[in-house]
Residue frames as qw, qx, qy, qz and C-alpha x, y, z in Angstrom:
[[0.666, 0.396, -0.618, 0.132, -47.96, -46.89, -22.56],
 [0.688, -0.636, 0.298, -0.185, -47.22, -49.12, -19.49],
 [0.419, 0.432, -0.776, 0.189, -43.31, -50.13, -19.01],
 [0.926, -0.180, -0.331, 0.013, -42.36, -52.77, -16.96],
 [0.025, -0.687, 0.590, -0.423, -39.95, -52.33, -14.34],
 [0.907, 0.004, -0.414, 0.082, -38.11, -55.75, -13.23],
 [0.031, -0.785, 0.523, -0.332, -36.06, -55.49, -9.85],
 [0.871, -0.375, 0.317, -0.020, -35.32, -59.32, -8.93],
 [0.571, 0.716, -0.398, 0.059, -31.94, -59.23, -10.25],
 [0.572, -0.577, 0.576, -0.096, -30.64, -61.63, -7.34],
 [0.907, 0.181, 0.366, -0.099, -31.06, -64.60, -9.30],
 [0.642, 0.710, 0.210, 0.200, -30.31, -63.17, -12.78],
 [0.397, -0.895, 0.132, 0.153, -27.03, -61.51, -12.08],
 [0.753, 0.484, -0.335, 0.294, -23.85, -61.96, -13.55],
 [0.701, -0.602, 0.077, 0.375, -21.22, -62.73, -10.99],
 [0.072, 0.902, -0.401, -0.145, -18.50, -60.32, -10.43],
 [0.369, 0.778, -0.503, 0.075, -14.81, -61.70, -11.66],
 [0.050, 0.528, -0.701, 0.477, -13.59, -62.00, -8.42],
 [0.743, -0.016, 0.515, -0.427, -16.67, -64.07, -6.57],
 [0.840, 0.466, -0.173, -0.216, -16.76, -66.39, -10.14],
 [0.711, 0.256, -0.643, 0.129, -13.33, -67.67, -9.53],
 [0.165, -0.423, 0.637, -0.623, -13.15, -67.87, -5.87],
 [0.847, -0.011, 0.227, -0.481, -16.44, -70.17, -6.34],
 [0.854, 0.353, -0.381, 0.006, -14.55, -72.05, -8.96],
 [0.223, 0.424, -0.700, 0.530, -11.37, -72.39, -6.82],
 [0.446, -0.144, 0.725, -0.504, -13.72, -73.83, -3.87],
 [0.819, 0.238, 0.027, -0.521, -16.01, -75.92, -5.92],
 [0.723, 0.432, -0.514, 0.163, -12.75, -77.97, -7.16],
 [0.132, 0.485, -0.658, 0.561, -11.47, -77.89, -3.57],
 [0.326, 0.003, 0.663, -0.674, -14.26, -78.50, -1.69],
 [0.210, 0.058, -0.765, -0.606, -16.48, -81.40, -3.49],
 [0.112, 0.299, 0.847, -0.424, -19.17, -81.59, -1.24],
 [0.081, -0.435, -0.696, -0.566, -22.87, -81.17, -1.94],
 [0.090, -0.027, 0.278, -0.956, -24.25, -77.50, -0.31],
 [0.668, -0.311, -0.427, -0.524, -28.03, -79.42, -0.94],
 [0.668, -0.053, -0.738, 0.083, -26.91, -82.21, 1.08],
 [0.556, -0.805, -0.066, -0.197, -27.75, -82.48, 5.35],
 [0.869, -0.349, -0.143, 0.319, -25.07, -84.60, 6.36],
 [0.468, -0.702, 0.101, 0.526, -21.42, -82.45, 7.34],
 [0.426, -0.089, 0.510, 0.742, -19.25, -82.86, 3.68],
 [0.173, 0.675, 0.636, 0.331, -22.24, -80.80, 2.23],
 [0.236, -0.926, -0.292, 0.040, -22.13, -78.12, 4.43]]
């Protein structure tokens, strides 16, 4: 029998509680676009 053993769990993660609303709470605050070059992105 060969298992599978998966350890890239960066991606696939479930944010903790505390990071989840702190993202929400900046995402609503801070409406810029983290893709974008110019400053309001960054």
């Amino acid at each position: 029998m060969c298992l599978l053993h998966y350890f890239d769990h960066n991606a696939t993660a479930p944010m903790s509680p505390v990071a989840r609303q702190v993202w929400m709470d900046a995402s609503q605050e801070l409406p810029g676009n983290p893709s974008s070059l110019h400053r309001i992105g960054s």
